[in-house]
C-alpha positions in Angstrom: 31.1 20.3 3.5 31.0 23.8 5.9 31.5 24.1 9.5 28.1 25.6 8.8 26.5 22.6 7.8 27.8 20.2 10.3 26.6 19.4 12.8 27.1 16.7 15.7 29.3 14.0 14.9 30.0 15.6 11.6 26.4 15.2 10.6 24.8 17.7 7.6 22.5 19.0 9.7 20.5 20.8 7.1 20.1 17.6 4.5 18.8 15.7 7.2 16.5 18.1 8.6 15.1 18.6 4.9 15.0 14.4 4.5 13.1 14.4 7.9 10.7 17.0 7.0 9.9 15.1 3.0 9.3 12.0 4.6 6.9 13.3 7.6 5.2 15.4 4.2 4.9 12.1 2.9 3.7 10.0 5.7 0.9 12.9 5.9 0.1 12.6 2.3 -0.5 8.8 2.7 -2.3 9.0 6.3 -4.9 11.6 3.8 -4.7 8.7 0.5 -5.6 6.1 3.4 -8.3 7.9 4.9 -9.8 9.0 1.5 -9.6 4.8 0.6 -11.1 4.0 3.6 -13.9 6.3 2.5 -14.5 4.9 -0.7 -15.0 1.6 0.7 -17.4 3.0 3.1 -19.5 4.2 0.0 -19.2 1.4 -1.8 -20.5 -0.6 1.4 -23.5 1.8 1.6 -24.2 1.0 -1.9 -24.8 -2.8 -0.9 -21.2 -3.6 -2.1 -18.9 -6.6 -0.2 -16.3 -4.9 1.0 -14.5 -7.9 1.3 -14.6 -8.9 -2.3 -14.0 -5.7 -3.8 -10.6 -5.8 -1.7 -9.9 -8.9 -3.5 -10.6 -8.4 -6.8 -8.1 -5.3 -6.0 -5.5 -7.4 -4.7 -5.9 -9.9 -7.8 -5.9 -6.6 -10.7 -2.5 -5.6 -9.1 -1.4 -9.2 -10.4 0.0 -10.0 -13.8 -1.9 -12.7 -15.9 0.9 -15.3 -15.4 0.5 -15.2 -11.2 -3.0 -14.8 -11.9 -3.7 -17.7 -13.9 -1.1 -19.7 -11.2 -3.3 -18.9 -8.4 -6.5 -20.0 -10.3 -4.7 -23.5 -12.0 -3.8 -24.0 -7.8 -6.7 -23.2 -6.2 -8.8 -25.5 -8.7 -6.6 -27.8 -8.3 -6.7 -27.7 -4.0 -10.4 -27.4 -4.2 -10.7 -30.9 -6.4 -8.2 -32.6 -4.3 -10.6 -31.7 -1.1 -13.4 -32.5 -2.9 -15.1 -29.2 -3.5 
């Protein structure tokens, strides 16, 4: 490493500055995705959509078919124990 690069505490001053400056890009990028998903859900409220459900079936697509299936074998299973 130069003397150049160093800098306090033998620190590469330069790699961190460029790590500091990719992730605040990236934090920036996902502030815009979230604001852009936050929108969509908006439209699809004013379309007479539940917001609420279409977060859930979200939630269960990002699941494989084994966890899936799980969850719907457990919750069957909790809602006939309880009676429902």
């Amino acid at each position: 490493m130069t003397a150049a690069k160093k800098g306090s505490g033998g620190v590469d001053a330069g790699r961190l500055k460029s790590l500091i400056q990719r992730i605040e890009k990236l934090e920036e990028e996902k502030a815009n995705i979230a604001n852009d998903i936050k929108e969509v859900y908006s439209e699809a409220k004013s379309a007479g959509y539940d917001v609420k459900i279409l977060r859930q079936v979200i939630r269960i697509r990002k699941m494989d078919k084994a966890d899936r299936d799980e969850m719907d074998e457990l919750l069957d299973l909790y809602l006939n124990a309880i009676g429902e």
